[in-house]
C-alpha positions in Angstrom: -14.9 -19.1 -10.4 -11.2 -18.7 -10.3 -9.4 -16.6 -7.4 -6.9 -13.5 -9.3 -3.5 -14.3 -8.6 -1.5 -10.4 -8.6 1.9 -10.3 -8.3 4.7 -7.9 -8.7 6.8 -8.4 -12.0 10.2 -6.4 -12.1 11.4 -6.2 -15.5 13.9 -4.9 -18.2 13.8 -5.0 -21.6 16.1 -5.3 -24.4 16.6 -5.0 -28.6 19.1 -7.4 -29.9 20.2 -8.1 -33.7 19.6 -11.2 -35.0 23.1 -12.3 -34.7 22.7 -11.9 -30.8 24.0 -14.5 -28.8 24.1 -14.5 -25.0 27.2 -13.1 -23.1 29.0 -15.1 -20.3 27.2 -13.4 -17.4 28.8 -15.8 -14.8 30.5 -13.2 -12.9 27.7 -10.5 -13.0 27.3 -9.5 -9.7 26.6 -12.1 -7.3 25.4 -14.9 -10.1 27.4 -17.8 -9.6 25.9 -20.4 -12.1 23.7 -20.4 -15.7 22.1 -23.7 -16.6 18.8 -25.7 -17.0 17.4 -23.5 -20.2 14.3 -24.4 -21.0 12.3 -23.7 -24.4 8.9 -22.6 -24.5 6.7 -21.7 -27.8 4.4 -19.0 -26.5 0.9 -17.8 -28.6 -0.8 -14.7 -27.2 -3.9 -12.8 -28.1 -3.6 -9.4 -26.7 -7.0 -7.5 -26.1 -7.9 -4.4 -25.8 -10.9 -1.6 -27.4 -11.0 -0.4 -30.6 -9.4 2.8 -29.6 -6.6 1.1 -27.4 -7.7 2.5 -24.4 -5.6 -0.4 -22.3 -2.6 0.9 -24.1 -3.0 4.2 -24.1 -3.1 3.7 -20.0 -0.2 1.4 -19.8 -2.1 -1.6 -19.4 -2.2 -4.9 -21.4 -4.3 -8.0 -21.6 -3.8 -11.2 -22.9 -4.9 -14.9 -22.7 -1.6 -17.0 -23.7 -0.7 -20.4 -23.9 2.6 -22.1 -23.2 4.9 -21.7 -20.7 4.6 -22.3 -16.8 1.8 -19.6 -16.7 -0.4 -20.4 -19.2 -3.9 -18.1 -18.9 -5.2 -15.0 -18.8 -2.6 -11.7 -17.6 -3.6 -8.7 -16.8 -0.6 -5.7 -16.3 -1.0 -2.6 -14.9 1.3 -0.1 -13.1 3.0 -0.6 -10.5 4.9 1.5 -7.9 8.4 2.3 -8.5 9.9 0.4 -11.6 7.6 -2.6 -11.1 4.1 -3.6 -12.9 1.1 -5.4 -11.2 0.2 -8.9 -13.0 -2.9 -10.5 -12.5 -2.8 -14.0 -13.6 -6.0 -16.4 -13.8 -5.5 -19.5 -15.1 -8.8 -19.5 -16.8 -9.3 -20.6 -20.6 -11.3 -19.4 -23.4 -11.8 -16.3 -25.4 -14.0 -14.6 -23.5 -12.2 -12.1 -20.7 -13.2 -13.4 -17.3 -15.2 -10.6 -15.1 -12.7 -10.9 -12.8 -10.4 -9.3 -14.9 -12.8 -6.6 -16.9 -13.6 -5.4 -13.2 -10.0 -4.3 -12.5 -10.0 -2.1 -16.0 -14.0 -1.1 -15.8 -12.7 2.3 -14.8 -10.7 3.2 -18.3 -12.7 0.7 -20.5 -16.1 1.6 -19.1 -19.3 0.3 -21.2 -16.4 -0.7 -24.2 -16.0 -4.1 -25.8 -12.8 -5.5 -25.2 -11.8 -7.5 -28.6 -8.8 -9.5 -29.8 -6.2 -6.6 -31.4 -2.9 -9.0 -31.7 -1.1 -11.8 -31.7 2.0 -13.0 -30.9 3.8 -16.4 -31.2 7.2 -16.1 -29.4 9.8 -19.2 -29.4 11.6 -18.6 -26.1 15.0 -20.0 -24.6 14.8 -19.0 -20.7 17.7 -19.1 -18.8 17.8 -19.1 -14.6 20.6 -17.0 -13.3 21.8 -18.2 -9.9 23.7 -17.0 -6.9 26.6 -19.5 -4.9 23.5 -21.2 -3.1 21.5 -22.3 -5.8 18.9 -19.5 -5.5 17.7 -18.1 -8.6 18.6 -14.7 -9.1 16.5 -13.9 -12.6 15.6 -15.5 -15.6 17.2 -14.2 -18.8 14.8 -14.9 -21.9 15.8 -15.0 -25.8 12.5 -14.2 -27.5 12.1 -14.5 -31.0 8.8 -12.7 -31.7 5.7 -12.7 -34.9 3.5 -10.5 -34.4 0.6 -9.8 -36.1 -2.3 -7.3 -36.1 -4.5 -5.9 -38.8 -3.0 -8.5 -41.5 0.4 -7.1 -40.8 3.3 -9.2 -39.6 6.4 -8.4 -38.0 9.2 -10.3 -36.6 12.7 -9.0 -34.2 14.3 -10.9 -31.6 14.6 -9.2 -27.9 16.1 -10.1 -24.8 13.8 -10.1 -21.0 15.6 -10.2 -17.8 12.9 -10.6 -15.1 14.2 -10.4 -11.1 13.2 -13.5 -8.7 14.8 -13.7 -5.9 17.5 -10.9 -6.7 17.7 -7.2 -6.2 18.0 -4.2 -9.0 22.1 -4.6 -8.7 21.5 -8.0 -10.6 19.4 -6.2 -13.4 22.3 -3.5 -13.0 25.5 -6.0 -13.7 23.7 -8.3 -16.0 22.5 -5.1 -18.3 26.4 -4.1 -18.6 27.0 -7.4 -19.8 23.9 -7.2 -22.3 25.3 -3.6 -23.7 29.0 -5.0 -24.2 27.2 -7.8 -26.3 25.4 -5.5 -28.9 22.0 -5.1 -26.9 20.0 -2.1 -26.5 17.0 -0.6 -24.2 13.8 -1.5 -26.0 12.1 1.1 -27.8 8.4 0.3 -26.2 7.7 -0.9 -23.1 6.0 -4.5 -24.5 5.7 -6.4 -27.5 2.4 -5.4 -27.9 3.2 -1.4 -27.9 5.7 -2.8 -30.6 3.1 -4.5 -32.5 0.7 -1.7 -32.2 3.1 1.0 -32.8 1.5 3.0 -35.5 -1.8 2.7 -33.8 -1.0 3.8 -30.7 0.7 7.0 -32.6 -2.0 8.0 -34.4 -4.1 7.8 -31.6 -1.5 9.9 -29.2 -1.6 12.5 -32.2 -5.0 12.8 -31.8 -5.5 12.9 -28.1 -2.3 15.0 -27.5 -3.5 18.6 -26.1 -1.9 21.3 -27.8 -0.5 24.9 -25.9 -0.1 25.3 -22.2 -2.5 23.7 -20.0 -4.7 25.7 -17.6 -3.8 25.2 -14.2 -6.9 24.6 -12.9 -7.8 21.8 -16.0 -4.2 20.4 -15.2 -5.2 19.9 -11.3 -8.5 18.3 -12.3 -6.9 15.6 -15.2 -4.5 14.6 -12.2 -7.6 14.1 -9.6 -9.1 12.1 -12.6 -6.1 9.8 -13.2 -5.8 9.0 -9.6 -9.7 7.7 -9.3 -9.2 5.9 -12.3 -5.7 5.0 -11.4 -6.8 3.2 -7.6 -10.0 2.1 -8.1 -8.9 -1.6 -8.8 -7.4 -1.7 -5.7 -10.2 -0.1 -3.9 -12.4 -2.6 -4.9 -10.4 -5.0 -3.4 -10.5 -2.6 0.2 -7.2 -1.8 0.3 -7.4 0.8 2.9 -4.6 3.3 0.9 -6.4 2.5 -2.0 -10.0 3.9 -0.8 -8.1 6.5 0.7 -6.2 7.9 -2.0 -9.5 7.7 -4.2 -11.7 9.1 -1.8 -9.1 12.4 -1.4 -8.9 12.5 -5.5 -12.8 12.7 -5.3 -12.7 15.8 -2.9 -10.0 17.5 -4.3 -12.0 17.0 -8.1 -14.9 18.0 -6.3 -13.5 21.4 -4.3 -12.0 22.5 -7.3 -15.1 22.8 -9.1 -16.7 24.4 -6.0 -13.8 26.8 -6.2 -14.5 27.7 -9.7 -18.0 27.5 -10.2 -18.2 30.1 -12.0 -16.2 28.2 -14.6 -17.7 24.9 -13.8 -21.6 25.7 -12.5 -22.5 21.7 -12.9 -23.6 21.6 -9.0 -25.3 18.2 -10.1 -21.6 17.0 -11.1 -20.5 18.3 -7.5 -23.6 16.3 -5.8 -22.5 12.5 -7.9 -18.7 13.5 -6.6 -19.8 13.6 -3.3 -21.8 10.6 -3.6 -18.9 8.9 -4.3 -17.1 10.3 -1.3 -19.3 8.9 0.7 -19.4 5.3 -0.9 -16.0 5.3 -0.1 -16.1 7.3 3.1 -18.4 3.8 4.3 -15.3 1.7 3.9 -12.5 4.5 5.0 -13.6 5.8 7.9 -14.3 2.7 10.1 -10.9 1.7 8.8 -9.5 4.5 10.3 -12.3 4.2 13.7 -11.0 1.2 14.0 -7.1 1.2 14.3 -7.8 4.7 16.8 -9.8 2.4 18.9 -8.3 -0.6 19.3 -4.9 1.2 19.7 -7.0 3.0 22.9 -8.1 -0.4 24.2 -4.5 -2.1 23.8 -3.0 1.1 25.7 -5.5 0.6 28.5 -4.8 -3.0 29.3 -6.0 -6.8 29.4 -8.9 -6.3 31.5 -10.5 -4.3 28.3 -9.9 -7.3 26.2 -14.3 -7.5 26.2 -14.4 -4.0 24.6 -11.5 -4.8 21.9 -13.8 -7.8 20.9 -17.0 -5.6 20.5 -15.4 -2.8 19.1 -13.8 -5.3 16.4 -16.7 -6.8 15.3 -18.7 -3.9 15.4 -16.2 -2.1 13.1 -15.5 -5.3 11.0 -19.4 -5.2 9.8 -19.2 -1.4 9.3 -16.6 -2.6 7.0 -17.4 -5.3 5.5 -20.5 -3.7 4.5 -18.7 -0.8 3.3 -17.0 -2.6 0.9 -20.2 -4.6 -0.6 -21.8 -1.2 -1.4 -18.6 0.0 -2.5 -18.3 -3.0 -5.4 -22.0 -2.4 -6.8 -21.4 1.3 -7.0 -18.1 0.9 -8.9 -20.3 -1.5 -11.1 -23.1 0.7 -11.4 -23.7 3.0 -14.7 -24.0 5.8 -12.4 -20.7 5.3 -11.2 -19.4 5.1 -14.8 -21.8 7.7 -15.9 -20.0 9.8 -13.4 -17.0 8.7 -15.3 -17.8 9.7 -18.8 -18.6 13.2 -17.4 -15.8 14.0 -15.6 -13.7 12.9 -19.2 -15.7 15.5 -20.9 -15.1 18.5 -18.0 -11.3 18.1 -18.1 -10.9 17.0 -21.3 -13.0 19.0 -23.9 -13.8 22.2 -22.2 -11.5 25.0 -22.8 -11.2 27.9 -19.8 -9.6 31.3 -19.4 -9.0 31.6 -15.7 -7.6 34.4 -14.5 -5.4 34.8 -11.3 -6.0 31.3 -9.9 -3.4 32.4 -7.1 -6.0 35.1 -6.1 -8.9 32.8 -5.9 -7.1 30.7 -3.4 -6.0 33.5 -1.3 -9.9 34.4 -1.3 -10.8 31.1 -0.3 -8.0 30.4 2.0 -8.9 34.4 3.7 -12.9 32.6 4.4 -11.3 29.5 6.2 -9.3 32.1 8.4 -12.7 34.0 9.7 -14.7 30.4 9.8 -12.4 29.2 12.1 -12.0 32.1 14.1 -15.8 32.2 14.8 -16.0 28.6 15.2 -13.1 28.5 18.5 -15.3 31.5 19.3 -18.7 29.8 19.5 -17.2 26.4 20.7 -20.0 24.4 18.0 -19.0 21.2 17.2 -20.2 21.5 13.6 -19.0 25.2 13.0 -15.3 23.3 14.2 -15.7 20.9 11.2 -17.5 22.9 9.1 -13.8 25.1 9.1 -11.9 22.2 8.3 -14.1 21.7 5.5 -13.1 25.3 4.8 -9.0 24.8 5.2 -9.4 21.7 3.2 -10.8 24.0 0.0 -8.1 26.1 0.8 -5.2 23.9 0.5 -6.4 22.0 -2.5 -6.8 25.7 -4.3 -3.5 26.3 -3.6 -2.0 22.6 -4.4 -3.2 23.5 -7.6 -1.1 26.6 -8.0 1.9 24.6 -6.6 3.6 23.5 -9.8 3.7 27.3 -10.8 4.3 29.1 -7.5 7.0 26.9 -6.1 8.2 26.6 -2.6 6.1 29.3 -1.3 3.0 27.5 -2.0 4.5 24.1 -0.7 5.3 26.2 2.6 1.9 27.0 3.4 0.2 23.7 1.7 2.3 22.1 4.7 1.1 24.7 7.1 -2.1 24.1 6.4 -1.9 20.1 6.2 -0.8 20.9 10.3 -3.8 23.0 10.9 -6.5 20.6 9.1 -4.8 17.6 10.7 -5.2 19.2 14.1 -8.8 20.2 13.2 -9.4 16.3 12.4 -8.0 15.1 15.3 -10.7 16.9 16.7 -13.5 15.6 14.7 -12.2 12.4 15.2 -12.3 12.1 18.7 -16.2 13.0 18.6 -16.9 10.9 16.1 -14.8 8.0 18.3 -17.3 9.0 21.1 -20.5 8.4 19.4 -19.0 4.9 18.7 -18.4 4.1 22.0 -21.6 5.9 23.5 -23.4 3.7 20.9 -21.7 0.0 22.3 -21.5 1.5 25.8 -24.4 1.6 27.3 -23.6 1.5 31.4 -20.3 -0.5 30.9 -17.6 0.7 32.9 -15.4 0.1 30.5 -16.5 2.1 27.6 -17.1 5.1 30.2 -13.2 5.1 31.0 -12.6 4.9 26.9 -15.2 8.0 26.7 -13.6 9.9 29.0 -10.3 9.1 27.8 -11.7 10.6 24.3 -13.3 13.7 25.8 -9.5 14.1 26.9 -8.1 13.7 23.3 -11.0 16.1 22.1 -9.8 19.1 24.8 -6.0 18.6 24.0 -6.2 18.3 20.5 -8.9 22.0 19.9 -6.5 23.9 22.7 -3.5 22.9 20.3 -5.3 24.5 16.8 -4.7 27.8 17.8 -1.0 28.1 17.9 -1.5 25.7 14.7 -4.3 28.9 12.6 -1.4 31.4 13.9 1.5 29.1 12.0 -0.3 29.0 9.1 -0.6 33.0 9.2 2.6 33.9 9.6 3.8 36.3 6.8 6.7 34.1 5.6 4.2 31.0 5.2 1.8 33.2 2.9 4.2 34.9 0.8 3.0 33.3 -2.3 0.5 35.7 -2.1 
């Protein structure tokens, strides 16, 4: 089995007429010398499902021949103005598993099948700085493409960074726009190749009229799983994290409005998936509180560092094993295909969503207040549970209500972060009650905990009377 190379591409495209020819771009910027072209004759078979659903999410996938890369390339969105490549240099016309795991999420129980190809004769030119270092390639592509019995032909221009920064895309593009070149109008050849597809199916997707708040809210929570669960299968602790808080906003939302969404089943497989990634998350976090505790309290608790490590390590590791199959599973995916249906077929006429969060966020108030009352441990979280309803009912008003609505959201964040710090230091307890036992050590590290636990609850009460103030809750 091969090992997924992923890299960051950084790219910008370009139409050219086919009298194009290549400006002087010695000069440009900090580039210093253009030579050593080489010429490459590149054949790629693009696939994707019948409906484009790769496409239609930005991502493409291709097995290609050629060039200094030849293999399968996966692309998917990146942050900033980047895109993710996942290159295996396997053969074949089969798409590896390693590569159908990172799309399983859009492409679920689909086929993926050949939709186009395209045979590109290129002339690639490295751009270097006054040392020699290669800046960024410039590529002349002449492209055929074809799909469905159709062929088309154009000529484009790539300039891809390597070791330079955006102000080399920046001076080179001048240089391309005083020769006759233009911003291409998709973002790939495929999307070029497939253009009338792809339109047809956007036509046909599109939603039509204003969209409901609360549907609006819930299609964002869905993009996100979708969006990091590659990465979360790889463990990448912001990954899990960021999927794990689209799952519990998804899920409080339809808690919120029941009434509109009474599928408690749907709210029970959204919690299961919480938890699955919960397993990986929270020893993540256990772990870096922890071990920053130990380092602060010096050499001689080098022995607990070392248990605590491997303790937490296997949590992980674990974590992540059951975290794979269950992104695999056809619950997982079944889980999926439901959610796709909630926010996408079913049409709802919410009113007021701005006084449902004021009634949920006026419950968290008088949980927490009886909670510091009673002292309970579990009536504590059991009110951050509350405030974390609250602030995801009012996230979803946030687009509409403006700055007062981001005022308290951040009010809030304060008071549930507070309440957490909290909860964490109990749970950081039971950890080290559990590898304790009578080591002196661990008692100190206890104690030290108990400490954290005392500060952190005296400090939520001037954080509940923030978040009350009469200028914070003006949205309502």
């Amino acid at each position: 089995m091969y090992r997924v190379e992923i890299a960051t591409e950084t790219e910008r495209k370009y139409d050219v007429p086919a009298t194009f020819e290549l400006p002087d771009l010695v000069g440009a910027g900090a580039i210093a010398g253009v030579d050593g072209a080489e010429i490459h004759d590149l054949d790629a078979t693009y696939f994707d499902t019948e409906d484009l659903r790769l496409m239609r999410n930005r991502r493409t996938l291709r097995q290609r021949s050629g060039g200094n890369d030849a293999g399968w390339h996966l692309k998917t969105p990146g942050d900033g103005s980047g895109r993710t490549e996942h290159r295996l240099p396997a053969e074949g016309d089969t798409v590896p598993d390693e590569l159908v795991a990172v799309v399983r999420a859009i492409v679920r129980r689909r086929p993926l099948a050949a939709v186009a190809r395209l045979r590109t004769h290129r002339v690639e030119t490295p751009l270097r700085d006054a040392d020699g270092r290669t800046l960024a390639l410039v590529a002349q592509d002449q492209v055929r493409a074809e799909s469905e019995g159709v062929e088309t032909t154009w000529q484009e221009v790539e300039v891809e960074l390597v070791d330079g920064d955006a102000t080399v895309l920046d001076e080179v593009e001048q240089r391309l726009f005083e020769a006759g070149a233009r911003p291409a109008e998709g973002p790939s050849k495929v999307a070029r190749a497939l253009a009338d597809r792809l339109e047809s199916l956007n036509k046909r997707k599109k939603i039509k009229g204003k969209v409901n708040p609360v549907l609006r809210y819930a299609r964002e929570q869905r993009d996100a799983i979708v969006g990091w669960d590659p990465a979360a299968r790889r463990g990448e602790p912001r990954a899990v994290h960021q999927m794990r808080v689209a799952t519990r906003r998804l899920r409080s939302t339809l808690k919120t409005y029941k009434q509109w969404f009474p599928e408690s089943d749907l709210r029970d497989e959204l919690r299961w998936l919480a938890a699955v990634l919960g397993a990986v998350r929270d020893p993540q976090v256990l772990e870096e509180k922890l071990l920053g505790l130990v380092s602060d309290a010096g050499d001689e608790f080098a022995p607990a560092s070392m248990r605590i490590r491997e303790h937490l390590e296997h949590r992980i590791e674990t974590g992540r094993a059951e975290l794979v199959t269950a992104l695999d599973s056809d619950r997982y995916l079944n889980l999926l295909d439901r959610i796709d249906e909630l926010v996408d077929t079913r049409k709802l006429e919410i009113p007021d969503p701005v006084e449902r969060a004021r009634r949920v966020l006026a419950k968290a108030d008088l949980k927490l207040d009886e909670a510091l009352d009673s002292g309970v441990e579990e009536e504590i979280h059991d009110s951050r549970k509350g405030f974390k309803q609250a602030r995801y009912a009012i996230e979803l008003i946030e687009p509409d209500c403006g700055k007062p609505a981001k005022r308290l959201v951040k009010a809030l964040t304060a008071l549930q972060d507070g309440l957490g710090a909290y909860q964490d230091s109990n749970i950081a307890r039971e950890v080290l009650r559990e590898l304790g036992q009578d080591s002196f050590h661990f008692g100190v590290l206890y104690g030290r905990q108990e400490q954290v636990g005392r500060e952190t609850l005296a400090e939520v009460p001037a954080l509940a009377r923030a978040a009350r103030r009469r200028k914070v809750r003006r949205v309502f």
